[in-house]
matplotlib code that plots the C-alpha trace (Angstrom):
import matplotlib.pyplot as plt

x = [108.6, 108.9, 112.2, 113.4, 114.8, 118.2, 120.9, 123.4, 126.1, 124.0, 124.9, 128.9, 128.6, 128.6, 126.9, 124.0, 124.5, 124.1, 120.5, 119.8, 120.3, 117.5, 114.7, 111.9, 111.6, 113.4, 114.3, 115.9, 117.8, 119.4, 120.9, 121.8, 123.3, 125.8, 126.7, 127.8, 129.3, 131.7, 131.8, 131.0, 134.9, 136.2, 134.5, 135.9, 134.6, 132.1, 131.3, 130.2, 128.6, 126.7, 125.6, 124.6, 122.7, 120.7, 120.5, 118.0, 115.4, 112.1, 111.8, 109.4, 111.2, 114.3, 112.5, 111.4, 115.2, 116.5, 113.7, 114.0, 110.3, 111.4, 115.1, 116.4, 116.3, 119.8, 122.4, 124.9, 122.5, 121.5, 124.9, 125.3, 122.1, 123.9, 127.1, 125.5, 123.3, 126.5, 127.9, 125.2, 125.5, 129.2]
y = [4.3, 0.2, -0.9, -3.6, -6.7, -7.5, -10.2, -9.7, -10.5, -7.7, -5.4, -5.5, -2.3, 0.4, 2.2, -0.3, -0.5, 3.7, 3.2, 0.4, 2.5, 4.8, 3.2, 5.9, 6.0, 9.7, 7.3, 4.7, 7.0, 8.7, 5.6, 4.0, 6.5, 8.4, 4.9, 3.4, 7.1, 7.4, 3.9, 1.0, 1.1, 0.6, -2.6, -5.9, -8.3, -10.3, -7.2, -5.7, -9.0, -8.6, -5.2, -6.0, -8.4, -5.8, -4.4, -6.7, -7.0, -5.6, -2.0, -3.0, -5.3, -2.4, 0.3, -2.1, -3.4, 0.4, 1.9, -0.5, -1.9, -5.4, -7.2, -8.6, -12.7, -12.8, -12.0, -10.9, -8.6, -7.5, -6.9, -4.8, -2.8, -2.1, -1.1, 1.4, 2.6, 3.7, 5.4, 7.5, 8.5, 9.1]
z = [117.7, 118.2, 118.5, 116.3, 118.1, 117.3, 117.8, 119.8, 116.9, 115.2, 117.8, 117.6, 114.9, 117.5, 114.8, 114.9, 118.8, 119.2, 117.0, 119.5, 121.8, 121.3, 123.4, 122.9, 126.5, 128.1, 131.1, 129.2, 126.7, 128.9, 130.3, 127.2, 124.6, 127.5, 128.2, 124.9, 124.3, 127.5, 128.6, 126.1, 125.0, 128.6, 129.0, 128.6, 125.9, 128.5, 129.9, 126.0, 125.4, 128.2, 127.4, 123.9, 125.5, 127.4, 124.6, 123.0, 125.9, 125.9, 127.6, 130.1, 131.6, 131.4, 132.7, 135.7, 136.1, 136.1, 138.1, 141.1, 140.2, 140.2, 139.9, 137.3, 137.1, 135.0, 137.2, 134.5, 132.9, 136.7, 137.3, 134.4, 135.5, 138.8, 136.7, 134.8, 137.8, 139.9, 136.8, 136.5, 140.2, 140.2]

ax = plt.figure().add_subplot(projection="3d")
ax.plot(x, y, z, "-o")
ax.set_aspect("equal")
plt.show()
């Protein structure tokens, strides 16, 4: 399945944002969808812009980011990485 780049302004429909969501990668899904579920809403508006923006970069480069393979060069998105990260091991 080849996920569709989208904008970020694209992404402000949480419906649109819970398809973007689904990465096709297990190790990425289950980062993403529990996230927008139980979390997205809690955010401020940068943070939610930031995540949106997440949202649009290649899985590659996410899978690296999350894994630990390499770090992140944006340090708002990396930031968000590391935001996500600790939720999952709370």
């Amino acid at each position: 399945m080849q996920f569709l780049k989208q904008s970020e302004d694209a992404l402000k429909d949480k419906r649109r944002m819970r398809w973007a969501c689904r990465r096709g990668m297990l190790e990425l899904d289950v980062l993403f969808a529990p996230f927008v579920e139980e979390a997205y809403d809690d955010l401020d508006e940068t943070q939610q812009a930031v995540f949106r923006r997440l949202l649009t970069c290649d899985d590659p480069d996410l899978f690296a980011w999350f894994m630990g393979h390499k770090a992140c060069p944006d340090p708002e998105l990396a930031d968000m990485v590391a935001l996500m990260l600790r939720r999952v091991k709370v």
